[in-house]
Each structure stands twice: as structure tokens, then as C-alpha cells.
C-alpha positions, 0 to 999 in steps of 0.5 A: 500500500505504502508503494503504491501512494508513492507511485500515486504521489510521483505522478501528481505531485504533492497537493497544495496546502489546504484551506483550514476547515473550521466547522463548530462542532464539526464531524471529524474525518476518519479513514478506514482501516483498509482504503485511505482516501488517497489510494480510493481517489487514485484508484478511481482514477485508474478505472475511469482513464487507465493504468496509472504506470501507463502515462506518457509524457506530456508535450510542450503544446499539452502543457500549453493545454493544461496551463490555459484550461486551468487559468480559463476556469478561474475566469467565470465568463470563460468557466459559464461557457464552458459549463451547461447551465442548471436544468431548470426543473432543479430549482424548481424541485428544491423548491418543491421541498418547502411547499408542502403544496406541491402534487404529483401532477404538477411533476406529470405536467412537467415531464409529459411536456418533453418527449426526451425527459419523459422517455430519460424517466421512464427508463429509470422508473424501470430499473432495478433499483427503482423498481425492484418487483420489475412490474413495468411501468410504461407511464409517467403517471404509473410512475408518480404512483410507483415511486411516490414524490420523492423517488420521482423527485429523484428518478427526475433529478438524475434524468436532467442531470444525465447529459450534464455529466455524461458528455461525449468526447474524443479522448477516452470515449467510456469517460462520461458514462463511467462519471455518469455512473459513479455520479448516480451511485454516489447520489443514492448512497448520499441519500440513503446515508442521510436518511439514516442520520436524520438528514433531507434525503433529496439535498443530499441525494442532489449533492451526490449528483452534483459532486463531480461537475468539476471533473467532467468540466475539466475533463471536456475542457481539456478534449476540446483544447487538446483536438484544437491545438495539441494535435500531433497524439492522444494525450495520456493519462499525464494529461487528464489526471492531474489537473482534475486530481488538484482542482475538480473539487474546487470547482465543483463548490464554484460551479455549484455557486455559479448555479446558485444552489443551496448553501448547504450544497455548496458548504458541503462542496467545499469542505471536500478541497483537500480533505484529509483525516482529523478535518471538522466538516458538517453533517452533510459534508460528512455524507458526501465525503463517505458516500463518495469514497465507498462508491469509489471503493465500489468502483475499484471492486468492479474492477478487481473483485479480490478487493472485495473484503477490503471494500467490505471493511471499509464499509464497515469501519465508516458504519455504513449499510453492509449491503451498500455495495449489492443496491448499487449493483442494482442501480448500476447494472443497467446504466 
């Protein structure tokens, strides 16, 4: 383990210093005994790019690339352009949390008036996690029944959220479905974590969705400028994993701002820059922070079964649901 953090740490370089989490009565942050939260992220790496030990070096042209993209992300007119805008049925389910008025049928109005979103949330109401008696829901009113307010207001989330996230590109073609994944894997395991703690299911569930907005950012940015401009061949994993290593979590929380989200959100967004054990962070940072890490882990164990008694440790030194990993396998199955 102590071989591989130092092969991890050779390729990108020691992280800059961290910003102090001062949350009063904060939750502090313990790592499991099998998984520190350096092996997961860099492992999670390896199953969304490649091979770690399988890097080249970069070109002068792609550390121009690199150097441009992560300046342009700091200047918001750059960043919002490079950024899809915040479906607009979010708000309006945030909203929907406070307005104890709100009906089914005025999500039924809303989805039935798009064909795409419509289909996006059929599909989802079909699978296995969702429903798990497999009785076919073949429409969006059988649907609002089958879930109820809250799984719609789920299933309904990740449908407008899926193209945000899983965006194509010329590099690394499996990239934004593998994000995609991990993204509604870490949105249920965040919703079912708060629901144990006493927490709002759907803004955590919306935190999970949203955490990797940087990743795929960065990601996207990175394909187009290495198409336009650095030409000659492909970009290794050198010249994605880094600079989504050291500031996709930054901008996460400044995207999630850019889109006006909820403070909570956005609080629990920064409290993941540079995160390392014994931090203070708050309840829903907390969520985050544990979800995001054993769907990490999960992703690992996908790729490596002999994993799986590490993985299933590590469940249960951060008191999580033993079965955890066998829903996602539900939900993941048919993504």
C-alpha cells in the first residue's frame, strides 16, 4: 500500500496546502482501516482513464493545454461557457421541498411536456433499483404512483442531470458514462446515508449528483483544447489526471455557486478541497465525503473483485449499510 501512494504521489505531485476547515462542532474525518482516501481517489482514477504506470509524457503544446484550461476556469465568463447551465426543473424541485403544496401532477405536467425527459424517466422508473418487483411501468403517471414524490423527485433529478455529466468526447470515449455512473451511485448512497442520520434525503441525494461537475468540466475542457491545438497524439493519462486530481473539487463548490444552489450544497462542496483525516466538516459534508469514497471503493471492486473484503471493511469501519455495495449493483447494472 505504502508503494503504491508513492507511485500515486510521483505522478501528481504533492497537493497544495489546504484551506483550514473550521466547522463548530464539526464531524471529524476518519479513514478506514483498509482504503485511505488517497489510494480510493487514485484508484478511481485508474478505472475511469487507465493504468496509472501507463502515462506518457506530456508535450510542450499539452502543457500549453493544461496551463490555459486551468487559468480559463478561474475566469467565470470563460468557466459559464464552458459549463451547461442548471436544468431548470432543479430549482424548481428544491423548491418543491418547502411547499408542502406541491402534487404529483404538477411533476406529470412537467415531464409529459418533453418527449426526451419523459422517455430519460421512464427508463429509470424501470430499473432495478427503482423498481425492484420489475412490474413495468410504461407511464409517467404509473410512475408518480410507483415511486411516490420523492423517488420521482429523484428518478427526475438524475434524468436532467444525465447529459450534464455524461458528455461525449474524443479522448477516452467510456469517460462520461463511467462519471455518469459513479455520479448516480454516489447520489443514492448520499441519500440513503442521510436518511439514516436524520438528514433531507433529496439535498443530499442532489449533492451526490452534483459532486463531480468539476471533473467532467475539466475533463471536456481539456478534449476540446487538446483536438484544437495539441494535435500531433492522444494525450495520456499525464494529461487528464492531474489537473482534475488538484482542482475538480474546487470547482465543483464554484460551479455549484455559479448555479446558485443551496448553501448547504455548496458548504458541503467545499469542505471536500483537500480533505484529509482529523478535518471538522458538517453533517452533510460528512455524507458526501463517505458516500463518495465507498462508491469509489465500489468502483475499484468492479474492477478487481479480490478487493472485495477490503471494500467490505471499509464499509464497515465508516458504519455504513453492509449491503451498500449489492443496491448499487442494482442501480448500476443497467446504466
Amino acid at each position: 500500500m505504502a508503494s503504491l501512494i508513492s507511485r500515486f504521489r510521483a505522478v501528481f505531485g504533492a497537493k497544495e496546502a489546504k484551506p483550514a476547515h473550521t466547522i463548530s462542532d464539526g464531524i471529524e474525518v476518519v479513514q478506514p482501516s483498509t482504503y485511505s482516501i488517497l489510494t480510493a481517489q487514485y484508484g478511481f482514477y485508474t478505472t475511469i482513464i487507465g493504468n496509472i504506470d501507463d502515462k506518457k509524457p506530456l508535450t510542450l503544446p499539452q502543457k500549453l493545454v493544461v496551463s490555459v484550461v486551468e487559468k480559463a476556469m478561474q475566469e467565470q465568463d470563460k468557466r459559464i461557457k464552458a459549463v451547461p447551465r442548471l436544468p431548470s426543473i432543479i430549482p424548481k424541485l428544491l423548491q418543491s421541498l418547502r411547499n408542502p403544496k406541491t402534487s404529483a401532477r404538477d411533476y406529470v405536467n412537467i415531464i409529459n411536456k418533453d418527449p426526451a425527459l419523459s422517455t430519460a424517466v421512464l427508463k429509470l422508473a424501470n430499473s432495478v433499483y427503482f423498481n425492484p418487483i420489475a412490474k413495468r411501468v410504461n407511464s409517467i403517471e404509473t410512475a408518480v404512483v410507483k415511486l411516490g414524490i420523492e423517488g420521482l423527485r429523484s428518478v427526475l433529478s438524475a434524468a436532467v442531470m444525465q447529459p450534464v455529466i455524461q458528455r461525449k468526447s474524443s479522448y477516452y470515449e467510456q469517460f462520461g458514462h463511467k462519471l455518469w455512473t459513479h455520479s448516480l451511485c454516489c447520489a443514492v448512497a448520499c441519500e440513503l446515508i442521510a436518511k439514516q442520520r436524520g438528514l433531507e434525503p433529496y439535498k443530499a441525494y442532489l449533492l451526490g449528483l452534483v459532486h463531480d461537475i468539476g471533473k467532467i468540466t475539466l475533463f471536456s475542457e481539456l478534449s476540446n483544447q487538446f483536438k484544437a491545438n495539441a494535435k500531433e497524439e492522444q494525450p495520456g493519462y499525464a494529461a487528464f489526471a492531474p489537473l482534475m486530481q488538484s482542482t475538480s473539487e474546487a470547482l465543483s463548490h464554484t460551479i455549484a455557486q455559479d448555479w446558485s444552489l443551496p448553501e448547504e450544497i455548496c458548504s458541503a462542496l467545499q469542505q471536500q478541497v483537500n480533505l484529509t483525516t482529523g478535518d471538522p466538516i458538517g453533517p452533510y459534508a460528512h455524507v458526501l465525503y463517505q458516500a463518495n469514497l465507498a462508491c469509489e471503493i465500489y468502483a475499484i471492486c468492479r474492477k478487481d473483485d479480490s478487493q472485495q473484503a477490503a471494500a467490505e471493511q471499509a464499509l464497515e469501519d465508516m458504519s455504513l449499510p453492509a449491503d451498500l455495495f449489492q443496491q448499487l449493483d442494482s442501480l448500476s447494472m443497467e446504466l
